[in-house]
N, CA and C atoms as an extended XYZ file, in Angstrom:
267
Properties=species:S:1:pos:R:3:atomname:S:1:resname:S:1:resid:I:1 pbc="F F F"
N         7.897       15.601        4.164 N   UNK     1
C         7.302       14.269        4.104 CA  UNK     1
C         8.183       13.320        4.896 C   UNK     1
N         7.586       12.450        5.799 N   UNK     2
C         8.292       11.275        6.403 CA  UNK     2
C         7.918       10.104        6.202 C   UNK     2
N         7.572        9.878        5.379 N   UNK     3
C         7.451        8.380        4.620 CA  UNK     3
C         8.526        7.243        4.641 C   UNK     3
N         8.411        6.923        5.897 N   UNK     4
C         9.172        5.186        5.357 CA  UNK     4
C         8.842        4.547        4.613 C   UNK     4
N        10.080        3.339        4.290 N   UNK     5
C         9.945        2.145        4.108 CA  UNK     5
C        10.851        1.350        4.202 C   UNK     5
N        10.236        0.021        4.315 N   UNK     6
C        11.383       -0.957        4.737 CA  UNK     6
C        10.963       -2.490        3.854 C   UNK     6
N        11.604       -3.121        2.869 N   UNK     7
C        11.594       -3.899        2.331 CA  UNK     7
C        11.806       -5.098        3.202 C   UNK     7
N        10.925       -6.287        2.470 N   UNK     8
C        10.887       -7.276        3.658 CA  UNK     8
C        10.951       -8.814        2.573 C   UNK     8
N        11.137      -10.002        2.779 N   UNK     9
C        11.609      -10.729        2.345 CA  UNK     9
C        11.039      -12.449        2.936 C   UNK     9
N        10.005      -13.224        2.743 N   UNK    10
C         9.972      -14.366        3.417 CA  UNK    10
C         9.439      -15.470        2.649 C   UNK    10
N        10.367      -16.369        2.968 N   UNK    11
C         9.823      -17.836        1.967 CA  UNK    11
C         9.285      -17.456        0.677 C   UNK    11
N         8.064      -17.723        0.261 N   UNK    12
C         7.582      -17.484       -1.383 CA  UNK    12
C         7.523      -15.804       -1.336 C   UNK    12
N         7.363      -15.358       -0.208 N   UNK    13
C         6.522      -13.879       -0.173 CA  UNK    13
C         7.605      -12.557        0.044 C   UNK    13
N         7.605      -11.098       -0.686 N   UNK    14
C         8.115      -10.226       -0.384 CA  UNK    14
C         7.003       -8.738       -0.245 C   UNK    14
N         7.838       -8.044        0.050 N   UNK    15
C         6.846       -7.136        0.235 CA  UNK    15
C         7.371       -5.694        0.302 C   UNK    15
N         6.870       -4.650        0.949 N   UNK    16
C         7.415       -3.466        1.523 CA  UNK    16
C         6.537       -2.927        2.322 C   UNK    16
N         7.293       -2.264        3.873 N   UNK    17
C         6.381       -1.736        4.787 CA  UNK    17
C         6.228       -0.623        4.691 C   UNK    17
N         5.143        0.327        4.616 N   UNK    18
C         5.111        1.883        4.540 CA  UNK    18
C         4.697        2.696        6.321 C   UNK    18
N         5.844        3.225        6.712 N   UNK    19
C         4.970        3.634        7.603 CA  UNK    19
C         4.873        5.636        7.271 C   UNK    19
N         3.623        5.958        7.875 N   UNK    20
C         3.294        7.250        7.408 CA  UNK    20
C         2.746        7.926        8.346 C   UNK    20
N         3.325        9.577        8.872 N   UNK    21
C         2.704        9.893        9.503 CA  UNK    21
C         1.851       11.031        8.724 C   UNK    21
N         0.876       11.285        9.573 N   UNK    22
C        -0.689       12.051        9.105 CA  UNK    22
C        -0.145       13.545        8.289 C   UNK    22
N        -0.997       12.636        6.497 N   UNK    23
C        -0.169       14.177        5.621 CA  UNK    23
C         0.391       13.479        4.287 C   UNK    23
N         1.113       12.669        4.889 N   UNK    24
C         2.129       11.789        4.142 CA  UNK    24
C         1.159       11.674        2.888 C   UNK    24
N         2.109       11.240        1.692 N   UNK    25
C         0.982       10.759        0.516 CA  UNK    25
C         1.931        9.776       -0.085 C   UNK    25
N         1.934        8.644       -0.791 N   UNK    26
C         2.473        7.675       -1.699 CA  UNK    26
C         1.735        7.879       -3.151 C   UNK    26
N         2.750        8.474       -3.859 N   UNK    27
C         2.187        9.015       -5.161 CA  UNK    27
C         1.561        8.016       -5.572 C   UNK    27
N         0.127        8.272       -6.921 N   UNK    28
C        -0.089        7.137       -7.310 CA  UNK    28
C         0.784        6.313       -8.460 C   UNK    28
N         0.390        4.769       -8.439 N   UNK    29
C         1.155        4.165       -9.503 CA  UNK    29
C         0.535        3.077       -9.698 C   UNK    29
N         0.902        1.978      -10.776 N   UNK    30
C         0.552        1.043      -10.875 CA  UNK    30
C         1.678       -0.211      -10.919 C   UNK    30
N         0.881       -1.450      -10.979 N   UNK    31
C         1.824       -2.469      -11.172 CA  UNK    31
C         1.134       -3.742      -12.228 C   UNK    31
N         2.300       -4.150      -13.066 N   UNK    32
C         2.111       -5.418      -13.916 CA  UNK    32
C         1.748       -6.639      -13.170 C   UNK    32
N         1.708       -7.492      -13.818 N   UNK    33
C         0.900       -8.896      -13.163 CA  UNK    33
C         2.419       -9.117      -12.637 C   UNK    33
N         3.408       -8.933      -12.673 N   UNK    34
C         4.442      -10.071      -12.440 CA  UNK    34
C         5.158       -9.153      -10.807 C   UNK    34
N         4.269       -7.973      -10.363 N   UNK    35
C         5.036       -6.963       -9.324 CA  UNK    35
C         3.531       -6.975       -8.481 C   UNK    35
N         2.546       -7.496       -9.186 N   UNK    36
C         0.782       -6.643       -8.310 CA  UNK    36
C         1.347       -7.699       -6.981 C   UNK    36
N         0.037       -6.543       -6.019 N   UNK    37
C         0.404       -7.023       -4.535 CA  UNK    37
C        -0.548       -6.694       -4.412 C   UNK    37
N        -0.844       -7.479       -2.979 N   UNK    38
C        -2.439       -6.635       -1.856 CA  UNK    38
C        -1.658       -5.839       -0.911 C   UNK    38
N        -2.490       -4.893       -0.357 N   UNK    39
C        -2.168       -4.575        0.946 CA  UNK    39
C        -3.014       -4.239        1.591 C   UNK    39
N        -2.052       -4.715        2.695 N   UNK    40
C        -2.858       -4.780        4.399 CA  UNK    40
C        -2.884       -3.353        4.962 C   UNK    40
N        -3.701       -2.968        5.543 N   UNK    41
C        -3.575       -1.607        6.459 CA  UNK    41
C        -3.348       -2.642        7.810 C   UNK    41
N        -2.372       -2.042        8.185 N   UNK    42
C        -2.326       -2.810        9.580 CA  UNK    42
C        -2.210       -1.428       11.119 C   UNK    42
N        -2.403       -0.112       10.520 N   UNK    43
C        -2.650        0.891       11.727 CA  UNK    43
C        -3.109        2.208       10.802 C   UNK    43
N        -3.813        2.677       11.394 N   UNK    44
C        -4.439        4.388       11.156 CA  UNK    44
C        -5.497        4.153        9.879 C   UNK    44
N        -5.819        5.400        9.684 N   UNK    45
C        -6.830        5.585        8.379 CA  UNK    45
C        -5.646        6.583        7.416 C   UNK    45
N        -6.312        6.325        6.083 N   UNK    46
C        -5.675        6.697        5.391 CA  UNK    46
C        -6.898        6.699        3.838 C   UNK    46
N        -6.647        7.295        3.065 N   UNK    47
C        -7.270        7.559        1.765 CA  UNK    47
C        -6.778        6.845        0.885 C   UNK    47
N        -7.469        5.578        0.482 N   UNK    48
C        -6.729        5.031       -1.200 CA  UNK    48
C        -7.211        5.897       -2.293 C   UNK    48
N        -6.715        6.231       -3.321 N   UNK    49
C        -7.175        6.936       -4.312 CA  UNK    49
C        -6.412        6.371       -5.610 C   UNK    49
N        -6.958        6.267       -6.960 N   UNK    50
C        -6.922        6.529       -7.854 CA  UNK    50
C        -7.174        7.288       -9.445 C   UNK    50
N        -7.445        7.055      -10.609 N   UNK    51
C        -8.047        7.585      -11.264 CA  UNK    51
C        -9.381        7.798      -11.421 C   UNK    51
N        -9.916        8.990      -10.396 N   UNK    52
C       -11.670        9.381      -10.516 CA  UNK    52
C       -11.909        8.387       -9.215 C   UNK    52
N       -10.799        7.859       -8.472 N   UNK    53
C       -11.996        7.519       -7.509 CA  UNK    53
C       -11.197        7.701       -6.264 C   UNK    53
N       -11.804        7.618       -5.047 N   UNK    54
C       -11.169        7.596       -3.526 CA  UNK    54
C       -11.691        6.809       -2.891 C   UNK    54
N       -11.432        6.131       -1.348 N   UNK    55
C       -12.117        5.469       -0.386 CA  UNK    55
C       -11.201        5.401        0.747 C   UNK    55
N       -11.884        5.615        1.596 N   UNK    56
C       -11.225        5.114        3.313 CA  UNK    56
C       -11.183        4.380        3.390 C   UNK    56
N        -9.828        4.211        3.689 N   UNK    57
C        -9.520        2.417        4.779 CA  UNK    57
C        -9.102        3.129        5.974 C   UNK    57
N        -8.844        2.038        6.407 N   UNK    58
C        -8.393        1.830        7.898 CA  UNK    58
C        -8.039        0.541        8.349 C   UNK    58
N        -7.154        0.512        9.617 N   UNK    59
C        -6.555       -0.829        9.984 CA  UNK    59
C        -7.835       -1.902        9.976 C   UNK    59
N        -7.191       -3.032        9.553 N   UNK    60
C        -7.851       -4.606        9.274 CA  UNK    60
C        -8.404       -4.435        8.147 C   UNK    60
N        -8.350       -3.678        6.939 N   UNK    61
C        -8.922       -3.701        5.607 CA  UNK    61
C        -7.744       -4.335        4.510 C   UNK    61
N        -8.013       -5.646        4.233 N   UNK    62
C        -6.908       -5.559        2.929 CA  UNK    62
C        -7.472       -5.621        1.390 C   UNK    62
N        -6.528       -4.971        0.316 N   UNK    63
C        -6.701       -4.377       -0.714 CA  UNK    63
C        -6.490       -5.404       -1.619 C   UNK    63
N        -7.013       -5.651       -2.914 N   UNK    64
C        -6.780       -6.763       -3.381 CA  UNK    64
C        -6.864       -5.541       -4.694 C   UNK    64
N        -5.132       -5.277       -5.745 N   UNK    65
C        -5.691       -4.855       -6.636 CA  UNK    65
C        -5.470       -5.506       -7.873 C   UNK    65
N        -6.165       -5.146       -9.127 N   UNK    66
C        -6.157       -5.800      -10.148 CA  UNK    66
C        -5.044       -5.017      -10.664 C   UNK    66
N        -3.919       -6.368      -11.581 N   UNK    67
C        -2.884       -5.493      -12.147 CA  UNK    67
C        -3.119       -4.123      -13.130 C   UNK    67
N        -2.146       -3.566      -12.610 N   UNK    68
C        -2.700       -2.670      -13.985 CA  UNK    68
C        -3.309       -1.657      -13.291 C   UNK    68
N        -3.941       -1.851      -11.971 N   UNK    69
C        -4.966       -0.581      -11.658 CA  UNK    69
C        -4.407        0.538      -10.566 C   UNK    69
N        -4.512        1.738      -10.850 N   UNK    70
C        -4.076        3.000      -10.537 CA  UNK    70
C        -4.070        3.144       -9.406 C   UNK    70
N        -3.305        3.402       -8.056 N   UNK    71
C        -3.310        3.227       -6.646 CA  UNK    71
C        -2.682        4.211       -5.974 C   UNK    71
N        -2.791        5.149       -5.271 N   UNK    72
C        -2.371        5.662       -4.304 CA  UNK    72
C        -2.725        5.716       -2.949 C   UNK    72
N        -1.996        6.235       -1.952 N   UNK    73
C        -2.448        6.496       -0.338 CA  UNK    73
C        -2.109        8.184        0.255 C   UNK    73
N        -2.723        8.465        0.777 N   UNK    74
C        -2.905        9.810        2.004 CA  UNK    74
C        -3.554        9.337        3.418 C   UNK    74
N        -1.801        9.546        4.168 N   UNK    75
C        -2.503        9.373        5.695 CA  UNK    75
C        -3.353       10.159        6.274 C   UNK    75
N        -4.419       10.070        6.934 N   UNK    76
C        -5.414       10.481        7.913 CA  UNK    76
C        -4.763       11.171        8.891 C   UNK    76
N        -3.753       10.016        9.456 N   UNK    77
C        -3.238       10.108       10.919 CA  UNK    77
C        -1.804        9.072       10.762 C   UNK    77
N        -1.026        9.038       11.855 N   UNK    78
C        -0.353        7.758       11.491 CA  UNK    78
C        -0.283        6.839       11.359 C   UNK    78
N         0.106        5.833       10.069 N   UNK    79
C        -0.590        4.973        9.714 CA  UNK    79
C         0.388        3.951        9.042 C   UNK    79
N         0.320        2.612        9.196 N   UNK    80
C         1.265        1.750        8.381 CA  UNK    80
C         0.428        1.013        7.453 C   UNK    80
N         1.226        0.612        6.066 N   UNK    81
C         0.387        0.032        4.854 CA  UNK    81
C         1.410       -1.472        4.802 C   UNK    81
N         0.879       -2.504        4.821 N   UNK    82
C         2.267       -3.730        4.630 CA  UNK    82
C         2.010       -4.491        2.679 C   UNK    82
N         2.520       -4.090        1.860 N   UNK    83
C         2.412       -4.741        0.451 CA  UNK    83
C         2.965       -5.958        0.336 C   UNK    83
N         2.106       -6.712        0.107 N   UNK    84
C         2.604       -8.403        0.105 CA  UNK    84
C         2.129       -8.847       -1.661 C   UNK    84
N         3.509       -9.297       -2.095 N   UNK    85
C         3.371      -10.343       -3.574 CA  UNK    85
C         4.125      -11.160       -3.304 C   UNK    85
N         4.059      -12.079       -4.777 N   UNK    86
C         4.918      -13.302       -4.872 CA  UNK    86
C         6.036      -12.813       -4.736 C   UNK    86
N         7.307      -13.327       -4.264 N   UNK    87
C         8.582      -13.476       -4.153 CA  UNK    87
C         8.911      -14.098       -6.125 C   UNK    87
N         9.688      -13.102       -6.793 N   UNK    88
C        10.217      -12.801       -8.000 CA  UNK    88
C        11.328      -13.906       -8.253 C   UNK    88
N        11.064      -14.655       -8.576 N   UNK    89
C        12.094      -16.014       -8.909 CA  UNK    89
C        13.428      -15.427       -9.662 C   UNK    89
C-alpha cells in the first residue's frame, strides 16, 4: 500500500491530504461532530463505501458527511482525497 498523507493547517480550517495510487484503500471509520469533515476529490476516481453501501466519485465531487456516518475510500486509479473541518480550538 502507498497511501499518503500530509496534514495541513489554515486560518479557521485544518485538514489532511490523501494521495492514493490505484488499489490503495483508507479503511473505513467514522467521526464525532467535533472531528466530521467534507471531502473534496480533487483527482482520479475512487469508491466511497460504507456500511451496506458504495458509490463512485471522482474529481470535482465533494462529500458532505453526517457525523457519526461510516466512510471509507478505494482508488480506481490515482487519486487525491483533500478532508477539510473546523480548526480544533
Amino acid at each position: 500500500m502507498s497511501l499518503r498523507s500530509l496534514v495541513l493547517a489554515t486560518g479557521g480550517l485544518a485538514g489532511v491530504i490523501y494521495d492514493f495510487e490505484g488499489g490503495d484503500e483508507l479503511e473505513p471509520h467514522a467521526h464525532d461532530v467535533a472531528d466530521n469533515h467534507i471531502t473534496v476529490v480533487a483527482r482520479g476516481t475512487l469508491v466511497a463505501f460504507g456500511n451496506g453501501w458504495e458509490r463512485m466519485v471522482e474529481a470535482g465531487m465533494v462529500l458532505d458527511w453526517a457525523p457519526g456516518q461510516v466512510h471509507g475510500f478505494r482508488a480506481m486509479e490515482d487519486a487525491r482525497i483533500i478532508n477539510i473541518r473546523k480548526a480544533m480550538a
